[in-house]
N, C-alpha and C positions, 0 to 999 in steps of 0.2 A: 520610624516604622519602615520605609519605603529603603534604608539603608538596610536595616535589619532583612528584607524580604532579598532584594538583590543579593547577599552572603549567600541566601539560603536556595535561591534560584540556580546561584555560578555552584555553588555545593553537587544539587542536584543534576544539573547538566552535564555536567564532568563524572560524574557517578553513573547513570546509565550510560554516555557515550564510552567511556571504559566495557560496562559490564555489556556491550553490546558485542566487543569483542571482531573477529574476520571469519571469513571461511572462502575456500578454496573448490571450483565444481568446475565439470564439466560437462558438454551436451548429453544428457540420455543416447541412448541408441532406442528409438522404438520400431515396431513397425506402422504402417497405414492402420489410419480407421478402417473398420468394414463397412460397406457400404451400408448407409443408412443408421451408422452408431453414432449418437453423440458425444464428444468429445470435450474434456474437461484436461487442460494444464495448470497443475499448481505449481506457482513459483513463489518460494517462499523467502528470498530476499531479505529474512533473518538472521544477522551476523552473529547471533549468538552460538548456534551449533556449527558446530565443527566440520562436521560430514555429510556425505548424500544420507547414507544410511539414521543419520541423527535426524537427520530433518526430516528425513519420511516417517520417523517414530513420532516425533514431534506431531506431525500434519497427521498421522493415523486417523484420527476419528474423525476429521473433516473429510478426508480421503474414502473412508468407509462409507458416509452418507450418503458422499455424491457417486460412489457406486451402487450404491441401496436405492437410489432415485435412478440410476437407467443408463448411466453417465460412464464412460470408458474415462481411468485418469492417467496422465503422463507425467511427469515432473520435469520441470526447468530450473534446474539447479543454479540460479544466479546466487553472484557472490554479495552482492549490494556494497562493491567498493567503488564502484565505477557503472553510472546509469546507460552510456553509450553498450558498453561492452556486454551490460546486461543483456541490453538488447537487440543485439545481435546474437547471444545465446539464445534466445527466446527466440529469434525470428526460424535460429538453426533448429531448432525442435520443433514449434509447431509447423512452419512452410511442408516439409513432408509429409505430413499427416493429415494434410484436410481433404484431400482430395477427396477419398471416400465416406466422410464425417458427415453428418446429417446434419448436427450445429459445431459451433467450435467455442468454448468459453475458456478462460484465464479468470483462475483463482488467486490472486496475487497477496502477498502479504507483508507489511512494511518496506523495505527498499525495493522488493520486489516489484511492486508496483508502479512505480516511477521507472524501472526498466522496462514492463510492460506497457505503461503509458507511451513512452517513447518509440517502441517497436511498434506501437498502431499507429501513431501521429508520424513520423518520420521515415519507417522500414518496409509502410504498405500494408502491416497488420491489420489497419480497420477494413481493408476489403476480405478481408476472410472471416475475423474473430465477432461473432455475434453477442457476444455476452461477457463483461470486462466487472470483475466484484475485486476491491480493493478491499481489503480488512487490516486497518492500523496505517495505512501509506501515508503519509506525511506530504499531500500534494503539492504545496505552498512551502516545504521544508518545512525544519522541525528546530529549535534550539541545540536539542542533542546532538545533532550531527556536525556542527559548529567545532565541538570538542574534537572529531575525528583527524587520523592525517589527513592531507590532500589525496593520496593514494589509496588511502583505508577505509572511507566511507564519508567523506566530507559532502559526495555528491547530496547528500541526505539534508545540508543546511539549506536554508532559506535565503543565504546570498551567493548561493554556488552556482555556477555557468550553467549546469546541467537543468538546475531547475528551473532557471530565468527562461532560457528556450523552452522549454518544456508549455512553457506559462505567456508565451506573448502570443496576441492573441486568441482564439478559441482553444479553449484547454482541451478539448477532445472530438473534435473535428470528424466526420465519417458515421457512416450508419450504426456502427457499436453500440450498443444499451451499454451503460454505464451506472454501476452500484457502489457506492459505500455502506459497509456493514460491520462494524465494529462497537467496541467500548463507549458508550456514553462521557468515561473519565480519559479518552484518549488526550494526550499534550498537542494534536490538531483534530479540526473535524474532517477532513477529507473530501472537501468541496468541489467540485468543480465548475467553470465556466461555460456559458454557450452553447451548450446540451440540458434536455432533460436526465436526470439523475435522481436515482435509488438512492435515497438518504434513511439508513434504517442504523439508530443504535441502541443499545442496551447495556444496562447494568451488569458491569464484571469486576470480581473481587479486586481489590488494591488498585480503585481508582483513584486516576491525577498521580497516581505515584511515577506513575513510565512502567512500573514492572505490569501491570494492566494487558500492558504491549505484548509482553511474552505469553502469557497464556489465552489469550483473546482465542486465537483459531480452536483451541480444544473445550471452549465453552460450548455446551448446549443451544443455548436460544441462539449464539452467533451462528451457530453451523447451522439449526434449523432455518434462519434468516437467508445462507448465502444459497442454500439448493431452493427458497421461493424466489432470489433473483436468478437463477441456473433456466427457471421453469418459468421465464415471462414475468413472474411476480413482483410486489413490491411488498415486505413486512414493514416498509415506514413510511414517507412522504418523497410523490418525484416533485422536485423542484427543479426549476431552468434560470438560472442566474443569467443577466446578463452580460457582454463579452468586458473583461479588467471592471466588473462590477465590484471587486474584493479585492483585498490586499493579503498578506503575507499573517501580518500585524494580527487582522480579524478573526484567521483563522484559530488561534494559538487556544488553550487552555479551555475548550467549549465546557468543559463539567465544573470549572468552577466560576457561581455566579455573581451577580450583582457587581459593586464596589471595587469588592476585594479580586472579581476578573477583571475588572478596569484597571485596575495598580498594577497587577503583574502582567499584565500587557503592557502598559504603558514602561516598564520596567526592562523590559527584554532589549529594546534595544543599548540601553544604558550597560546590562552585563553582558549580553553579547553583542558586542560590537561590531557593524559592517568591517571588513580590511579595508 
């Protein structure tokens, strides 16, 4: 069985790191918040689309909410090939814009995320950014990224340099409120250490598949979820793990349970293999 599941894991891993595909962006040009506006950057660190313009079609309707909630939005067109580089993109777009900003949040999404974690942990971002909502980020890395090239999106595994840093000790250090809001069937939970944290997920079509991952921002209940963390709120449970309380390993496969989530964890290291 355990042979049998491994084939079907290396199948599936190699399949979305493919269909996850690159993309190419650079900084926004925006201007300043106005005094007293809140400020909302999505960085959607989805390498599936192609374009600025793709990906703000994609983010539409999360984009629409949190302007319907009060919210000024900007875009940070990360590529999610390279977590440093992200974020320095990230640090390049929002640094300008706070000054006159009443709050400052980052709505981040799959690799995304991990470029914006790194720009508050390492670039200074937690002294500005008050409100950090991860949907789909892979904190702990992800098996899929494993398949990527080193230059393409590798940042995204779970033995890659970028996230080892990322991950010793307190995962998110600094005043920031910090949310997870995604898929209940995500391929990780998107945990993190050392902080209280918004841990809110929910049921979306083509769970545990990976494809979950793609439409996750343009769901309902996800989007109603990310503007109750935008607004102080929590739609699930804060928990505060404590600091290397979790590994990599624990994070993996949260929607599927009992047994058969113990195999294919136990399993992952066996098809992908540390280098």
């Amino acid at each position: 069985m355990i042979s049998g599941l491994s084939r079907g894991l290396t199948a599936l891993f190699a399949g979305v790191g493919i269909a996850a595909g690159t993309a190419l962006a650079a900084p926004a040009v925006a201007a300043p918040a106005a005094s007293g506006e809140p400020l909302v950057v999505i960085v959607p660190g989805h390498q599936l689309y192609a374009d600025e313009r793709q990906n703000e079609e994609t983010f539409r309707p999360l984009a629409d909410a949190i302007r319907s909630a009060g919210h000024r939005v900007v875009y940070a067109h990360a590529s999610g090939r390279d977590v440093a580089s992200d974020a320095r993109l990230i640090r390049d777009v929002v640094d300008p814009l706070t000054a006159g900003a009443d709050s400052v949040g980052i709505v981040a999404h799959s690799a995304g995320g991990l470029g914006a974690r790194h720009y508050l942990k390492f670039l200074g971002g937690a002294r500005v950014v008050d409100e950090y909502v991860a949907i789909g980020t892979a904190q702990y890395g992800s098996p899929g990224g494993c398949s990527q090239p080193r230059d393409g999106g590798y940042d995204t595994c779970m033995y890659a340099d970028a996230v080892t840093r990322l991950n010793e000790g307190p995962d998110a250090p600094g005043p920031t409120r910090y949310s997870v809001v995604q898929s209940d069937g995500e391929w990780t939970d998107g945990r993190l250490d050392g902080t209280a944290q918004c841990r809110a997920y929910s049921p979306v079509p083509l769970a545990n598949t990976g494809f979950d991952h793609a439409i996750e921002m343009r769901d309902p209940t996800i989007i109603a979820r990310v503007v109750t963390s935008l607004r102080g709120g929590c739609a699930g449970q804060v928990v505060t793990d404590p600091v290397d309380g979790f590994d990599w390993q624990s994070t993996l496969f949260p929607g599927i349970p009992g047994p058969l989530g113990d195999a294919v964890r136990d399993a992952v290291p066996g098809v992908v293999p540390a280098p």
